[in-house]
C-alpha positions as CSV (number, residue, x, y, z in Angstrom):
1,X,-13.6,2.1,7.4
2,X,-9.7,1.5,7.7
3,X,-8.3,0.3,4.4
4,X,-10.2,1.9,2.2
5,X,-11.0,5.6,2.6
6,X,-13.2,6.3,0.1
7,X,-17.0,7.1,-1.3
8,X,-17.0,6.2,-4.8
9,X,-16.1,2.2,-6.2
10,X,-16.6,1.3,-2.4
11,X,-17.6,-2.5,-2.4
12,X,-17.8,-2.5,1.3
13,X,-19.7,0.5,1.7
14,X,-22.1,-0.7,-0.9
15,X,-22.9,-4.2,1.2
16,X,-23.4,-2.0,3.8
17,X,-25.9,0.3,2.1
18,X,-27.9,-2.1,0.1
19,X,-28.6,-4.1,3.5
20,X,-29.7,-0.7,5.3
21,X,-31.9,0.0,2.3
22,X,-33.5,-3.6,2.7
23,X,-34.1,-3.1,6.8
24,X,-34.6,0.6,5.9
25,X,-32.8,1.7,8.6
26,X,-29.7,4.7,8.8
27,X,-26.0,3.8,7.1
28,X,-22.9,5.5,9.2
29,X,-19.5,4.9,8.7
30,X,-17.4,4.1,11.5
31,X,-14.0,5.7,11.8
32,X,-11.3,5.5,14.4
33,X,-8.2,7.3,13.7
34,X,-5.2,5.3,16.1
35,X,-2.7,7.5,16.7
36,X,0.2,5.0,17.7
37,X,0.0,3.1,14.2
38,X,3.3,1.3,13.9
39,X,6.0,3.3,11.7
40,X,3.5,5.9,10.6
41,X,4.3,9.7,11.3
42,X,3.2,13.3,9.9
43,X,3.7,12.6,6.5
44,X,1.1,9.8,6.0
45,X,-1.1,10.5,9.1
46,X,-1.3,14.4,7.4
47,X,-1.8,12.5,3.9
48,X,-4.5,10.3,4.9
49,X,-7.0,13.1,7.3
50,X,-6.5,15.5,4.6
51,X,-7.8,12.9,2.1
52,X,-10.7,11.8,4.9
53,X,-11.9,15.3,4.9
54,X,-12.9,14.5,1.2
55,X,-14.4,11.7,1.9
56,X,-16.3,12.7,4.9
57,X,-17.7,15.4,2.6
58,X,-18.9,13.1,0.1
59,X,-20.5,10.6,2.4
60,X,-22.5,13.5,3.9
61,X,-23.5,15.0,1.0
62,X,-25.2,11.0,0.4
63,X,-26.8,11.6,3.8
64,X,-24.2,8.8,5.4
65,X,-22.9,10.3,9.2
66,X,-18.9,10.3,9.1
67,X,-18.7,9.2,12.9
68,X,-14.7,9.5,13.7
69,X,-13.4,9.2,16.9
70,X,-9.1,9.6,17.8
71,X,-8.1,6.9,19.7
72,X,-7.5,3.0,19.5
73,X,-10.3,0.7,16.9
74,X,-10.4,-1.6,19.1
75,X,-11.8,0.6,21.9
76,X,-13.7,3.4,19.9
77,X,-15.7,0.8,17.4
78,X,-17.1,-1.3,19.6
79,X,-17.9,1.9,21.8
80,X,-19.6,3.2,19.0
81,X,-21.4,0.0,17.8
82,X,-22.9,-0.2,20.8
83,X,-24.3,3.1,21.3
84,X,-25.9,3.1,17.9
85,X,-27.4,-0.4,18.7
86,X,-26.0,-1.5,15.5
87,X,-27.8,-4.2,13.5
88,X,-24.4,-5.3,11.1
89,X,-21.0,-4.1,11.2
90,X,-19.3,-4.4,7.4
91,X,-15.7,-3.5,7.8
92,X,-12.6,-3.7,5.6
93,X,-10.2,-6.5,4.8
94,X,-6.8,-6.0,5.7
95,X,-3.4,-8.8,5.7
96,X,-1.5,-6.9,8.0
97,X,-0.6,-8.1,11.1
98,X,-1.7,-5.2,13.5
99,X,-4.6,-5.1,11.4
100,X,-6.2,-8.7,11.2
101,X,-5.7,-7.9,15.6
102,X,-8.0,-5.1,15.5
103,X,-10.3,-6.3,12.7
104,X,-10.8,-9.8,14.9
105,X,-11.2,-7.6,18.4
106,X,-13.7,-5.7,17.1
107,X,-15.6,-8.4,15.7
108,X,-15.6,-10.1,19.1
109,X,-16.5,-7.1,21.1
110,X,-19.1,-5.9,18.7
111,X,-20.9,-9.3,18.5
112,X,-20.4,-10.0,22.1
113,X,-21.7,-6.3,23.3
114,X,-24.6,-5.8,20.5
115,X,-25.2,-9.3,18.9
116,X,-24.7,-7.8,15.4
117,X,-23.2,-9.3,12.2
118,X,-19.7,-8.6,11.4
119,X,-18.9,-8.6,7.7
120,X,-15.3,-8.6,6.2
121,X,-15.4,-6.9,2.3
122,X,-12.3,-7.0,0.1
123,X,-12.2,-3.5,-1.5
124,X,-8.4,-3.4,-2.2
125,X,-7.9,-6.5,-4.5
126,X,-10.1,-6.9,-8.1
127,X,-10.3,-10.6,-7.1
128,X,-11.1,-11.2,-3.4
129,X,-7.3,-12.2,-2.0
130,X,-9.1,-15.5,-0.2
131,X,-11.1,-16.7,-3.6
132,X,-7.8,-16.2,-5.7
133,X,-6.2,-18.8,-3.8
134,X,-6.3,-20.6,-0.3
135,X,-2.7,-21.0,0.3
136,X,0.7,-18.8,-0.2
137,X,2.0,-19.3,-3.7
138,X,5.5,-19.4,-4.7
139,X,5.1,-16.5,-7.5
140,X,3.9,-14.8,-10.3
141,X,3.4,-17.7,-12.6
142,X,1.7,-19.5,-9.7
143,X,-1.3,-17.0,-8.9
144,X,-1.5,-15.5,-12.3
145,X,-3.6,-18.5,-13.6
146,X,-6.1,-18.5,-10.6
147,X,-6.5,-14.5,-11.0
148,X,-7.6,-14.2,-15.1
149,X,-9.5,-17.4,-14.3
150,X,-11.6,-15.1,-11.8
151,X,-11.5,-11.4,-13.6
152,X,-14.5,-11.9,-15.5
153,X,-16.9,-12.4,-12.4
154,X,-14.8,-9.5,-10.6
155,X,-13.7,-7.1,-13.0
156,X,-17.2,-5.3,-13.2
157,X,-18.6,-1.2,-12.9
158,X,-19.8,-0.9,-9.5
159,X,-22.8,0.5,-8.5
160,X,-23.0,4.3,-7.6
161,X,-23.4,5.2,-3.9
162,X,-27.1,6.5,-3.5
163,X,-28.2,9.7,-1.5
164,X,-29.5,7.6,1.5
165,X,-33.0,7.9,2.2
166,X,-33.0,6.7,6.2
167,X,-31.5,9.6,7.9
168,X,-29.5,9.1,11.5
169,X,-32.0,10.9,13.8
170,X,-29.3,11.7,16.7
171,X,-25.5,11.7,15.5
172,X,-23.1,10.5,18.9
173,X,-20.2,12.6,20.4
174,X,-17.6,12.0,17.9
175,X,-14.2,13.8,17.3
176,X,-14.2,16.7,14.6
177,X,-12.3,16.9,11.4
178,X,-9.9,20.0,12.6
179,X,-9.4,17.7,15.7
180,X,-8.3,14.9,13.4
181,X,-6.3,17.4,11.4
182,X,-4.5,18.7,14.6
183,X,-3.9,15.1,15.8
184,X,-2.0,14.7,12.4
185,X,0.3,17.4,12.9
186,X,1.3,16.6,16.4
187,X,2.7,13.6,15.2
188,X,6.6,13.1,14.8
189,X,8.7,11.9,11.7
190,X,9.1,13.6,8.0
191,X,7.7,16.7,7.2
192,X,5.0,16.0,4.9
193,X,5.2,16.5,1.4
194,X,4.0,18.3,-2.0
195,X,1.2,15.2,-2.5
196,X,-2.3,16.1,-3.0
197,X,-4.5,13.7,-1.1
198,X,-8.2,12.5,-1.6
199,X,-10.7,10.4,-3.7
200,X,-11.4,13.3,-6.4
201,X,-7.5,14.5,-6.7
202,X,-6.5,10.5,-7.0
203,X,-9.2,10.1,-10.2
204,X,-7.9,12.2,-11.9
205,X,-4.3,11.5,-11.7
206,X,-5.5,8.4,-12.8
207,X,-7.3,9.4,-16.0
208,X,-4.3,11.9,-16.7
209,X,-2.4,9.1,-16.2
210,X,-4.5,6.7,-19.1
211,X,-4.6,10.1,-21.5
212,X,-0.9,11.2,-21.6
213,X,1.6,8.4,-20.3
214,X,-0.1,5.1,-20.5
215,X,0.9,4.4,-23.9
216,X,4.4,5.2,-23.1
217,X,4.7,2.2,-20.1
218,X,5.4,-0.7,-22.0
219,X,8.4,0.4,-23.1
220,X,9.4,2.9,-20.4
221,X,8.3,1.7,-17.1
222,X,11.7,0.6,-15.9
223,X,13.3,3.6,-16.8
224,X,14.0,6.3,-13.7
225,X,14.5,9.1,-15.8
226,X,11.3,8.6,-17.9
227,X,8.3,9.9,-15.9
228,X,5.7,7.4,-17.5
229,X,4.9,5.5,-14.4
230,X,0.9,6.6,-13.0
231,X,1.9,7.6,-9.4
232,X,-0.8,6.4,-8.1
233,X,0.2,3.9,-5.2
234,X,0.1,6.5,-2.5
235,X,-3.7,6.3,-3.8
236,X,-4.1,2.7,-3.7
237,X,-2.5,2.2,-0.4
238,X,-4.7,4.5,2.0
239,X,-7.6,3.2,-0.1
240,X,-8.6,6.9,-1.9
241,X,-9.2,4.9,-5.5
242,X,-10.2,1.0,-6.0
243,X,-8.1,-1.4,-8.5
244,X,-10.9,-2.2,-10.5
245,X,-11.8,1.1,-10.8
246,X,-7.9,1.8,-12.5
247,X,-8.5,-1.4,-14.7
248,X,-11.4,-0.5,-16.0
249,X,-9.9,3.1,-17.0
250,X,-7.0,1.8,-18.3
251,X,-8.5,-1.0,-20.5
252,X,-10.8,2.1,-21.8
253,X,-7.8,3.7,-22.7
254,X,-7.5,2.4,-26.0
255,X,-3.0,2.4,-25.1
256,X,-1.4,-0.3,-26.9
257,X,-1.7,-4.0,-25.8
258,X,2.4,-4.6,-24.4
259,X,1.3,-1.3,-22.1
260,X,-1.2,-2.2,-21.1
261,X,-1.0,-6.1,-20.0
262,X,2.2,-4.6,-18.5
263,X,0.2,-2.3,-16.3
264,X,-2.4,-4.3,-15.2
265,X,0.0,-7.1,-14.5
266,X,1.9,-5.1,-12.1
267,X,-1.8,-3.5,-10.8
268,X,-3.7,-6.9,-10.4
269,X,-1.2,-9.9,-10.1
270,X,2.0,-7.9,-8.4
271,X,-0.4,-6.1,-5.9
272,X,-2.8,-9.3,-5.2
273,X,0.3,-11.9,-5.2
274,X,1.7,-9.4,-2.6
275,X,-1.8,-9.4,-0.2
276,X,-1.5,-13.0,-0.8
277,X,2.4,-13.5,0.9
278,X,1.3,-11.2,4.1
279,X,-2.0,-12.9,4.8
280,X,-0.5,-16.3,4.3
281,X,3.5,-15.8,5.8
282,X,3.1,-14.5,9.6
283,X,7.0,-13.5,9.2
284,X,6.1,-11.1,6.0
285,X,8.4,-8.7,7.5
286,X,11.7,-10.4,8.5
287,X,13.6,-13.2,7.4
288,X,11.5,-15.9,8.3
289,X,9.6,-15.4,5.2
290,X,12.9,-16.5,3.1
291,X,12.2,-19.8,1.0
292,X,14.4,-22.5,2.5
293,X,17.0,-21.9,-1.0
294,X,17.3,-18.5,-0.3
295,X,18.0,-18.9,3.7
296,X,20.6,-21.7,2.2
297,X,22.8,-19.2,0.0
298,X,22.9,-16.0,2.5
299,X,24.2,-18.5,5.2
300,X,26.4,-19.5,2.8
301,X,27.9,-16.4,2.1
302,X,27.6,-14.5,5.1
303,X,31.2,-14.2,5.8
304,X,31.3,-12.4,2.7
305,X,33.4,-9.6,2.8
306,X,31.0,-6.4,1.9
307,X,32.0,-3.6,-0.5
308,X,31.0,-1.3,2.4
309,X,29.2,-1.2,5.5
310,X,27.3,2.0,6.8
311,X,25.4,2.4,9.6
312,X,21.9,3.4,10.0
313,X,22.7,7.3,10.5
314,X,24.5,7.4,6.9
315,X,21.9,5.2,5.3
316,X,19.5,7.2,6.2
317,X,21.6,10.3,5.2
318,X,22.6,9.2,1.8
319,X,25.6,9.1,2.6
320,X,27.3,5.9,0.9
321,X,29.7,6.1,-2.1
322,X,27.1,4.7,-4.5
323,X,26.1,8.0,-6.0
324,X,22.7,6.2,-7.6
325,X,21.5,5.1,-4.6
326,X,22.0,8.1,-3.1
327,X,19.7,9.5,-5.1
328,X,17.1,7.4,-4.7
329,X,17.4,7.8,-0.8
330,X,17.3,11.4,-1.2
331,X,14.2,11.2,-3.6
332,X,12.3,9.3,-0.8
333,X,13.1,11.7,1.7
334,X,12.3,14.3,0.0
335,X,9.0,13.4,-2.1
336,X,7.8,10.7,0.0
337,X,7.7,8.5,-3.4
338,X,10.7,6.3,-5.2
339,X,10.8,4.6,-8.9
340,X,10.0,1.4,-8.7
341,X,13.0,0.2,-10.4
342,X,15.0,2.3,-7.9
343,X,13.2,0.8,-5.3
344,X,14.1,-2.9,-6.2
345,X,18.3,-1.6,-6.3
346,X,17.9,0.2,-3.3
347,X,17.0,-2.4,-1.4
348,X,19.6,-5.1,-2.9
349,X,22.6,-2.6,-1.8
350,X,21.5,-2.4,1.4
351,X,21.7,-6.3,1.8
352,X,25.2,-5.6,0.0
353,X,26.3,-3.2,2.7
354,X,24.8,-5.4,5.8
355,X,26.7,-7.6,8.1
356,X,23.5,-9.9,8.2
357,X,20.2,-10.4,5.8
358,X,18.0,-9.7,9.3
359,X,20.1,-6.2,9.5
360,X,19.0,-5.6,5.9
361,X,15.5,-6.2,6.3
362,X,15.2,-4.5,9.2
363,X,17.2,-1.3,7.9
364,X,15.0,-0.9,4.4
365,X,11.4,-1.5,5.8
366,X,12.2,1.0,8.7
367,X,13.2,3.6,5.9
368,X,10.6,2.6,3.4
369,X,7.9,2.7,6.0
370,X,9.4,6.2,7.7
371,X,9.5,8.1,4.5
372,X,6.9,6.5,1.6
373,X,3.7,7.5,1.5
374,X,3.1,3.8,0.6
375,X,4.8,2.2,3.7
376,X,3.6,0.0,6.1
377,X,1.9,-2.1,2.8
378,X,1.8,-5.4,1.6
379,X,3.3,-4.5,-1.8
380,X,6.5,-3.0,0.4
381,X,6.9,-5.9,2.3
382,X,6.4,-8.4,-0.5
383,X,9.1,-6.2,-2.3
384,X,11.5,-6.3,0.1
385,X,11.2,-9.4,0.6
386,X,12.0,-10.0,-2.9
387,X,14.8,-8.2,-3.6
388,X,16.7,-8.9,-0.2
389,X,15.3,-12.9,0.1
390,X,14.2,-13.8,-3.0
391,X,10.5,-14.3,-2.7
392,X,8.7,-14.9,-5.0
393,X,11.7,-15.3,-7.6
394,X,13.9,-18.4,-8.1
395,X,18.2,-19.0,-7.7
396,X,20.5,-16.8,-10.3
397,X,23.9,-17.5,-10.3
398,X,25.7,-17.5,-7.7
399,X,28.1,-14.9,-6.6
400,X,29.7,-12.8,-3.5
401,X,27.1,-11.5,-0.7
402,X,24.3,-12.7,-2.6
403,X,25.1,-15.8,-3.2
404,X,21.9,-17.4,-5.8
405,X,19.5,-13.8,-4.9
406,X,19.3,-11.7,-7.9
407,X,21.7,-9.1,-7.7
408,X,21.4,-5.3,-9.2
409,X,24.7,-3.6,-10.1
410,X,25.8,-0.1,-10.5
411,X,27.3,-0.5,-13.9
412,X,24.3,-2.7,-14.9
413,X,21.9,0.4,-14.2
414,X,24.2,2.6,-15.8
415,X,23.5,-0.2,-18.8
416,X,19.8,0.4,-18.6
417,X,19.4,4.7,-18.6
418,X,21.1,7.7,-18.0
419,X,22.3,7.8,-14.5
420,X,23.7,10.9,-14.4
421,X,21.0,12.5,-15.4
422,X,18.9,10.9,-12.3
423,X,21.7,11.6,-9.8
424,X,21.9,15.0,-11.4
425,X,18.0,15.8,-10.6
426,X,17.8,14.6,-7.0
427,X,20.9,16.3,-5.8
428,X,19.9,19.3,-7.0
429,X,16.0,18.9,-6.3
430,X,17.5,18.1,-2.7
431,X,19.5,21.6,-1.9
432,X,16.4,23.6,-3.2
């Protein structure tokens, strides 16, 4: 377990299970908890244990060992593995770079050490990211087709987890959860904040989420000051609640059809078009990624010159003269979370307020993956990449700075809701 930290709606954890039922031998899971994750700090490694301890409870209560060790995968697993003479390892699918490393290292240690099968399970996407397509797709419109073709055979209940009936008869030395809990803590970056974590706590934001505000998203999902989005990606990136399992609830819902084809466009397409550019672009987080176009106009206008420029130390301070995006820094450092529509304009003024696109990049995934919950995540790269190179988006016209990328504007936000009333509520939320 590493992507998806979970009991419930767990398709790898099922595979696992129904083959241990057939050979009628024990289930465990497997957990190693690195502590030198790249970018990760107190706030998500305290977000993720606390939401563990959950699941742990849960697996036990189904008679299934929660086996965690602190300490590098690609060490403890193996380690692990072998001691429990392990007939098949069935372990998550991940696109990240530092995580396809320790996914293939393990697989070769574990089959080289024990002889045992090593199975890959896609429990973050609805439609398995290498059946939706083979290849990197341009956008949206390109992957969109090739996912509905699929949802029928994908978009299904899964089974419930069973109360195993082969019990482990000698559990292995293994780390505790207070261990894991004090590991957490010792780490350094942002304090963490007022987020609950776990499986139970993120089902039922979500069917809050389909009963009071789902019917409102059509219409309101790209407006800051209108709290109609579901909060849930903290959620869906450490793995506490599976995709199809927010599909399903939200096409039970019964919400209107323009709010709900919204949501589930952004929830299935966005999200899987997004695992999609980091398993097939090696340079998901930099400026290789940038279609050939888009590398064509920032050249173009990189003499430019820039409204502003501000160093790392005042980004990361709020401390520019755009009062909006200010805001939206200040609402990430504080609540680990940013609107989405925020998110997209905060990243374009930082390429605004850069000598160079690589500075840009560099600048707003080190501060989305310092202070979101959701950093370090396939839908953050894919987004940066967007708004700062125009993945995934085609030529607008052309202008200073940005050249042909799409460009957001103060007065064009002012256009689009009350920003006063946004700036108004971080500031003060900010000096409490």
């Amino acid at each position: 377990m590493h992507r998806e930290h979970r009991s419930r709606d767990n398709w790898g954890l099922l595979m696992a299970q129904s083959l241990a039922m057939v050979r009628k031998v024990p289930l465990c899971v497997l957990y190693a908890l690195s502590p030198a994750f790249p970018e990760a700090g107190k706030r998500q490694f305290i977000f993720l244990v606390q939401g563990l301890v959950h699941t742990a409870a849960e697996l036990e209560a189904h008679n299934i060992p929660f086996l965690p060790r602190l300490g590098d995968p690609v060490r403890e697993i193996p380690a692990l593995a072998k001691e429990q003479g392990i007939s098949t390892l069935v372990t998550d699918f991940d696109v990240l770079r530092v995580k396809r490393q320790w996914i293939e290292n393990v697989a070769d240690a574990v089959s080289s050490t024990t002889g045992a099968d090593v199975l890959e399970t896609d429990g973050r996407n609805v439609v398995p990211c290498w059946l939706a397509s083979g290849k990197k797709e341009y956008a949206a419109r390109t992957i969109r087709p090739k996912i509905h073709r699929l949802l029928p055979d994908f978009l299904t209940e899964p089974s419930e987890l069973s109360v195993h009936p082969h019990p482990l008869k000698q559990r292995p030395a293994t780390a505790s959860l207070e261990e894991l809990q004090r590991s957490a803590k010792k780490h350094p970056g942002p304090e963490p904040c007022e987020w609950p974590s776990g499986e139970q706590v993120a089902y039922e934001a979500l069917k809050q989420f389909a009963r009071t505000r789902l019917h409102q998203y059509g219409k309101g999902r790209n407006i800051p000051t209108n709290p109609v989005t579901s909060r849930l990606s903290p959620y869906l990136h450490f793995g506490q609640i599976y995709a199809g399992r927010v599909a399903l609830e939200v096409l039970k819902a019964g919400a209107d059809r323009e709010s709900a084809d919204a949501y589930l466009e952004e929830l299935i397409v966005r999200r899987e078009l997004a695992d999609n550019f980091c398993l097939h672009e090696t340079d998901y987080d930099n400026t290789g990624c940038f279609a050939p176009w888009a590398t064509q106009t920032l050249e173009k206008h990189l003499r430019d010159p820039r409204p502003a420029l501000y160093s790392s130390e005042e980004f990361e301070r709020a401390q520019t003269a755009d009062s909006l995006w200010n805001a939206a820094q200040l609402e990430m450092v504080r609540t680990g979370h940013m609107h989405g529509y925020m998110r997209m304009y905060w990243a374009k003024k930082i390429l605004e307020w850069s000598e160079t696109p690589a500075q840009a990049m560099a600048q707003a995934i080190r501060l989305n993956d310092r202070y979101q919950l959701d950093g370090r995540d396939s839908n953050g790269y894919a987004g940066i990449a967007w708004s700062i190179g125009g993945v995934h988006d085609r030529g607008w016209p052309e202008r200073a700075v940005f050249g042909k990328i799409r460009s957001m504007t103060f007065n064009g936000a002012k256009s689009k809701f009350k920003i006063q009333e946004y700036i108004d509520a971080q500031t003060r939320a900010s000096l409490l």
